[in-house]
N, C-alpha and C positions, 0 to 999 in steps of 0.2 A: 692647186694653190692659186689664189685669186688675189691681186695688190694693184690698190688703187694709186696712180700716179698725179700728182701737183706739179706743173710749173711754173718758176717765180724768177722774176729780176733782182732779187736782192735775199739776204739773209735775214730772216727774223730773229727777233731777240726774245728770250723768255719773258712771258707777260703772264695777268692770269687769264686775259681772253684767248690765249692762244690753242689751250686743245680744242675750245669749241669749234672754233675757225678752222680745226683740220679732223673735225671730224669725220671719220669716214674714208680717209688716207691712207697708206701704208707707208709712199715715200717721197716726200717733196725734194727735186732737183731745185739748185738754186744756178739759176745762168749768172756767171760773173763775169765780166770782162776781163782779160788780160791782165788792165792796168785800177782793175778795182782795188781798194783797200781793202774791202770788205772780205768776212771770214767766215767758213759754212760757218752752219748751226754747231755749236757745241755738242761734244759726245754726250755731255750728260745732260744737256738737256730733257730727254725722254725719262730720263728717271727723276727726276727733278717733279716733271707735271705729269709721268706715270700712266701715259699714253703710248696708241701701237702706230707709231711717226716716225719714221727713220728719216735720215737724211743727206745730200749728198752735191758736191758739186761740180756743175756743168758748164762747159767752158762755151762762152759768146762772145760771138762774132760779130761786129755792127759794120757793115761794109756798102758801099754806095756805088762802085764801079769793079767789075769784073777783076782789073791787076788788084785794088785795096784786095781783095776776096784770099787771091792765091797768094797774096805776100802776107797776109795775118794767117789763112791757113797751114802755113810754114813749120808754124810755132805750135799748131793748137796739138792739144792730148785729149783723152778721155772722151765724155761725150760731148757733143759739139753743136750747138744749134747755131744758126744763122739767121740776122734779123737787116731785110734790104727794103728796101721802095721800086725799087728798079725789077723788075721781072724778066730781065736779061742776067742779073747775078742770081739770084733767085734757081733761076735754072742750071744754071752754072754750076752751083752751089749741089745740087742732086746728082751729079755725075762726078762728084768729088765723093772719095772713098771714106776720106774723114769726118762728114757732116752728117750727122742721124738724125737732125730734125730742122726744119722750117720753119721760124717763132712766128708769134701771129701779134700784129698788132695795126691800127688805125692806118696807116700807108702802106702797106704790104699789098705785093701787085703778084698774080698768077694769072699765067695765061691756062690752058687745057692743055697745052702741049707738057707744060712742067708736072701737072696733075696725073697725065699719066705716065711722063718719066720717070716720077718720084712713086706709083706704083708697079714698076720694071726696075728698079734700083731700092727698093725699102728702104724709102726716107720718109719718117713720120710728117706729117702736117698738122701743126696746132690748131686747135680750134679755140678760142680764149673768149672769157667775157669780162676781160676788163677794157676791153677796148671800146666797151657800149657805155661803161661807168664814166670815160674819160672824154665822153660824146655826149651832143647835143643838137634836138631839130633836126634839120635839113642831112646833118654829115651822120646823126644815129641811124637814120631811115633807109641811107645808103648804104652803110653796112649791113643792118640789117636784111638790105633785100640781097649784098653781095652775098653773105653766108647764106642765109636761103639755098642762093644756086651752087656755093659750093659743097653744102651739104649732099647737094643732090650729085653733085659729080663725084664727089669722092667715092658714093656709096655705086654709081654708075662705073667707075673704073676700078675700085676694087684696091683705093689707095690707101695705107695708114694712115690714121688720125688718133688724135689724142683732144679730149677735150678737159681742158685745165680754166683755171681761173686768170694766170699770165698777170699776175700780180704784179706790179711795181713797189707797194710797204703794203702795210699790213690794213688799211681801211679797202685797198680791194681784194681780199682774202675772201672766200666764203666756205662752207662746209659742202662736201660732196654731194650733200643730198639737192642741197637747192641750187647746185649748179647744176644736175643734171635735169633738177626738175626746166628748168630754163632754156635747154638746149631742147627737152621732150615738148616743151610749147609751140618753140622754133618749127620743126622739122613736123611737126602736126599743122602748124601755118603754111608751112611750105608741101603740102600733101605727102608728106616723107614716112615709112613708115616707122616711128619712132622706137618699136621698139627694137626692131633689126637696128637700128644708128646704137643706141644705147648697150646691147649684146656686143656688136664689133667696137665700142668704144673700150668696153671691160674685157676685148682679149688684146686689144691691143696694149692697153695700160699694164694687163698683167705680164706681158710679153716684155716691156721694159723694167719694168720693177725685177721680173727675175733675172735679166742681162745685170743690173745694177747693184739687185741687195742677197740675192741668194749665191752661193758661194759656188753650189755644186753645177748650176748654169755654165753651159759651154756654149750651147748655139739652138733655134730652134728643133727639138726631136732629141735634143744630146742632151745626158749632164751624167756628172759622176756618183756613179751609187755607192761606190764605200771600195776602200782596197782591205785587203787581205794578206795576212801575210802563210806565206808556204811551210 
């Protein structure tokens, strides 16, 4: 079974652009802060617009010093992304039991040491492109050449990555096809071979989505096939 995963900073609202925009999806996590008002996606959504989109919400972290990290950490449940500038909590944050993902966004700092702690601990690393939407000149070209090399090292150390859109509302949303086509441009600029990136993007997506939406999911190699009664 194969499910494509989306991740987002906020909750969308039923629109009619909205299945376009997830075309190609299976389950978008919505990161919310602690102290957000905001609320998943409605249940009925999906039958509302009659689309295969589930949904679900993911608990975020926004943290700037190593103690913020472990005193919001406290609190947090579910799944858990963290979102720093500082690549001291960053790391931090990967040897914390609670945290399954590292959000990506325009100030996010990684050194190689966290690259490969986070694949010795399986913590996802986002790879997003709204962070190029929200960019211009001089600070796009930077990112741009930053992902470059991290494409290459995650693929060198053998780290999870997830490649999402990392939407803030719904004008940076795109459908799966032309995000992946954008990432296949990337990693063909950067001599990468794109389509090994694009294979290990779609098992690791599917790896989450069944942690998330499939019921009989226990753990990689585990899940429950049916009981029986005597």
């Amino acid at each position: 079974m194969t499910g494509f995963v989306d991740f987002l900073r906020f909750c969308p609202k039923s629109d009619a652009h909205f299945k376009e925009l997830f075309e190609g999806y299976s389950l978008a996590v919505c990161f919310i802060s602690e102290d957000s008002t905001q609320e998943p996606i409605s249940e009925h959504l999906n039958e509302e617009l009659k689309f295969e989109c589930q949904s679900c919400r993911g608990h975020l972290i926004r943290a700037e010093s190593v103690a913020d990290l472990q005193k919001k950490l406290r609190k947090a449940r579910g799944f858990v992304g963290v979102m720093s500038s500082d690549a001291k909590v960053n790391r931090e944050a990967i040897m914390r039991r609670k945290v399954d993902v590292l959000l990506d966004f325009e100030e996010r700092s990684l050194d190689y040491a966290s690259l490969k702690l986070a694949a010795e601990k399986d913590v996802v690393i986002e790879v997003s492109l709204s962070k190029f939407l929200r960019t211009r000149g001089f600070k796009r070209m930077v990112l741009l050449d930053e992902t470059r090399l991290l494409l290459k090292l995650l693929l060198k150390f053998g780290t999870p990555f997830l490649l999402t859109s990392g939407a803030e509302n719904v004008l940076e949303l795109r459908p799966r096809k032309q995000l992946y086509s954008f990432f296949s441009f990337l990693a063909r600029d950067a001599g990468i071979d794109y389509s090994k990136l694009l294979k290990l993007a779609e098992e690791n997506s599917t790896k989450i989505f069944r942690r998330l939406a499939d019921s009989n999911y226990l753990m990689d190699g585990l899940e429950i096939e049916g009981l029986t009664e005597d």
